[in-house]
N, C-alpha and C positions, 0 to 999 in steps of 0.2 A: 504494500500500500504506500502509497507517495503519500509524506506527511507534510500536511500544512505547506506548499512551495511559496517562497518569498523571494522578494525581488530578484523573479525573470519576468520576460516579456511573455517568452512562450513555455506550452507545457506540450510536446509531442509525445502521444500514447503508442507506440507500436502494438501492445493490449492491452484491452482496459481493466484486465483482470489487478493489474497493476496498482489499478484505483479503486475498484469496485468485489474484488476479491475470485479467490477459483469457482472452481463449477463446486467445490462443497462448499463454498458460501451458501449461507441462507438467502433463498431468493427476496425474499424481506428485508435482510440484512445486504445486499448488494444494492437495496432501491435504494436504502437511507445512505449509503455510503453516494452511492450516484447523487443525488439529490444533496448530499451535505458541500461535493467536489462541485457540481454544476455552481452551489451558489458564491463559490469560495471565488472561483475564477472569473464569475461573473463582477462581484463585488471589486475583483483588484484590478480588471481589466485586462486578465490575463489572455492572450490567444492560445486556443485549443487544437493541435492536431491532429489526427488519428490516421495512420494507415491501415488500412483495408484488410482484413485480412479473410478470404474465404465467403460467400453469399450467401450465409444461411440466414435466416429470420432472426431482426433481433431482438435481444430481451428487452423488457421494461426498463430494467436498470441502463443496460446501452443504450434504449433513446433517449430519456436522461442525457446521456451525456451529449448523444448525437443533436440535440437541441442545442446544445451549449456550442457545439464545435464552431470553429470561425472555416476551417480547411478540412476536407478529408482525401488525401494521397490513395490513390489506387493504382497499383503496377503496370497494366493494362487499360487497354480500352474496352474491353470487354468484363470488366467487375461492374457490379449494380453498385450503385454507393444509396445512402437515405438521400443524397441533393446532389446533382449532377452541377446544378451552376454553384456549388462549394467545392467540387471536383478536380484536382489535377494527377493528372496521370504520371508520374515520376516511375521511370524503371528502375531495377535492380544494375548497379552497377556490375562491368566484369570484372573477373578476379586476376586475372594477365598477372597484374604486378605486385599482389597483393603478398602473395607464398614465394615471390624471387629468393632464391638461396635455400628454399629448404628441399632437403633430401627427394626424391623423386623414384619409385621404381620403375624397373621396366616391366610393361603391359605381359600378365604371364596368359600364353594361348587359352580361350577359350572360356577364362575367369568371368565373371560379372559380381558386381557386390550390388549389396543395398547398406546404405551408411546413414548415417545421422549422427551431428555430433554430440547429442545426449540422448532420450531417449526417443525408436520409432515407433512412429505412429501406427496404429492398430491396423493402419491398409492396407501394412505390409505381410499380414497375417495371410492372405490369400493368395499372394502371389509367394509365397514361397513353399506350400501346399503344392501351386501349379507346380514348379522348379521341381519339386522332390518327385512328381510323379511323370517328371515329360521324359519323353525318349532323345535328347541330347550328346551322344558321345563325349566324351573330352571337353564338355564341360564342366564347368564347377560353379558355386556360387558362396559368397560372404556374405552375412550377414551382420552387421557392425553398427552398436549403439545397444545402448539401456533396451533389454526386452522390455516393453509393459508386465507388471507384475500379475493380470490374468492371461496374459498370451503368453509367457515364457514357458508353459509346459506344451502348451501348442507347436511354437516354435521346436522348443528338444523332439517332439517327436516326430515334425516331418525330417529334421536331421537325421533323425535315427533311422527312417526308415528309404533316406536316399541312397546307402552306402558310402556314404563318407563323400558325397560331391555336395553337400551342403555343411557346409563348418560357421558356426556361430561363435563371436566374438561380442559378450556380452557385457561392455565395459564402456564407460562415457570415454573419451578419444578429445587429445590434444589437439591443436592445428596441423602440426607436424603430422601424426598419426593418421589425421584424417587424409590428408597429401596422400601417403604412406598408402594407403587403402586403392583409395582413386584411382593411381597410375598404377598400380599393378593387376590393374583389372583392364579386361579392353573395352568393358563397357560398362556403365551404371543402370540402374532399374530405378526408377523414381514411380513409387506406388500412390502419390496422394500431391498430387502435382499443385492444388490448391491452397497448400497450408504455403505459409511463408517461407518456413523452415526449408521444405522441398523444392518449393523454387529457388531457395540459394544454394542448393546441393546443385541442383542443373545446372545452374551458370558456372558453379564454383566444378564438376565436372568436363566441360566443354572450356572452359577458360582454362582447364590443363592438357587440356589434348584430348579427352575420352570423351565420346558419343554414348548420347542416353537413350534409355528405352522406356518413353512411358506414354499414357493414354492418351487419346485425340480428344482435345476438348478447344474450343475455341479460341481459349489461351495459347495453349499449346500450340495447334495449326498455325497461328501468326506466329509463335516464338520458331518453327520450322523455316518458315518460307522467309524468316528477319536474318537467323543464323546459318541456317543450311539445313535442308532436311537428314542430308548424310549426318550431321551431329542431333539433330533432334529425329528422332524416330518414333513416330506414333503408331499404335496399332487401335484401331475402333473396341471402342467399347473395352468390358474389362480385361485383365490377360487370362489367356483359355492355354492350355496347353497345345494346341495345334496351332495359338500366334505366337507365344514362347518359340514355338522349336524354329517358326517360318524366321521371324526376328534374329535367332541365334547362325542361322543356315547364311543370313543374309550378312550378319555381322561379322562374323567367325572372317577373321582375315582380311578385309574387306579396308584399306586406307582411306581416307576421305582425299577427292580431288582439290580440295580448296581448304584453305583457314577457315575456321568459324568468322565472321562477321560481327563483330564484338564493337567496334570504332563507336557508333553511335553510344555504347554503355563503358565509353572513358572513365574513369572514379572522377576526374575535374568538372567534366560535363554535367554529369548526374548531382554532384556537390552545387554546383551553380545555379541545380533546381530548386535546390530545398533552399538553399540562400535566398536567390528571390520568392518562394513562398511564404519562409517568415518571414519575410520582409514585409510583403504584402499583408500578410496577417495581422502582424503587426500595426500595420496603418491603421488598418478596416477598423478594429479593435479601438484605438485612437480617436478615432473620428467618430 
């Protein structure tokens, strides 16, 4: 919970859980927290920003706050936000420069991981079900990041029943670590392409050399035909094991003819966004 903020201008929420407390909050208990932070920032003339995260329905307690917001940042053009004309579309910067100097392996044949650098998200419970059961040769798969504490016996047991081509690594992961994982795989699986977290696994994937594999959703489709479809690889709908094997058939060895396309997602560019947003926020707020 962010306690009482004093002299700033802005207050950017990346989640509002941060203000308004987790999903075991009492939903009672997240209105009054909502409603106590709406009136605080209201009072001091604070600007509010929220980036977007995901388009599910939101709670009482987050329109609360979504009342209050002066900006809300959405990645894409395709996120519903609560006000379009509060709206600015800010992408995810690439990581090119981010990891320079740290350790790097080489891509081992036929690898693919699923990573997260704390824990993953429950979507990946099903595709790795698919992986344990597909007819793949020489392949393998990593699984890497915090199981969720009701999927980890889920997870041990399609491992167990792949013969040792699914290996879990059940442990929160350094920067380095996380590098470490990445390039030694020749490709990534991204299972929940909408949370934020996942889309900075993408970038932070392709912005080290390795092409991803995850679902076609609107977002997605523009982030193929922005970067290159060779690094973003979508398959319809969920992963079945017959687009698993078509995916890995396709991947397996497969160089890309071209760099990712990353230019437009500079770290100075993408910084210059949010710059002039609080800026602008700031004013509005002002005035």
């Amino acid at each position: 919970m962010i306690r009482d903020p004093r002299d700033v201008d802005v207050v950017h929420l990346i989640s509002p859980d941060a203000v308004i407390g987790g999903p075991r909050t009492a939903a009672a208990e997240r209105l009054r927290r909502a409603t106590a932070f709406a009136v605080h920032v209201q009072r001091r003339r604070i600007a509010l920003v929220q980036t977007l995260v995901g388009q599910g329905v939101r709670s009482p307690a987050e329109q609360v706050l979504d009342r209050v917001t002066t900006a809300f940042i959405a990645r894409d053009g395709h996120q519903s936000t609560p006000d379009a004309s509060r709206t600015r579309v800010i992408p995810h910067s690439h990581l090119r420069d981010r990891f320079l100097g740290y350790p790097r392996a080489r891509a081992i044949a036929g690898r693919a991981v699923m990573v997260a650098p704390a824990t993953l998200d429950a979507a990946y419970e099903a595709p790795v079900k698919v992986f344990a059961a597909a007819d793949i040769p020489g392949s393998s798969l990593r699984i890497v990041g915090r199981a969720p504490a009701p999927l980890a016996a889920s997870f041990a047991r399609s491992a167990g029943r792949s013969g040792e081509r699914v290996v879990i690594r059940d442990e929160s992961l350094s920067d380095a670590e996380r590098v470490a994982e990445i390039t030694a795989s020749e490709f990534v699986v991204i299972a929940a392409p909408e949370t934020l977290e996942s889309h900075a696994t993408l970038l932070l994937a392709v912005s080290l050399g390795r092409p991803v594999l995850v679902e076609e959703t609107p977002a997605t489709a523009a982030l193929a035909a922005e970067i290159g479809a060779e690094w973003v690889r979508t398959h319809p709908g969920r992963l079945t094991i017959a687009r698993l094997e078509d995916a890995v058939a396709s991947l397996n060895g497969a160089i890309p003819t071209h760099d990712p396309r990353l230019d437009d997602r500079a770290p100075n560019v993408v910084a210059s966004m949010y710059r002039d947003l609080y800026r602008d926020a700031v004013n509005s707020v002002i005035r």
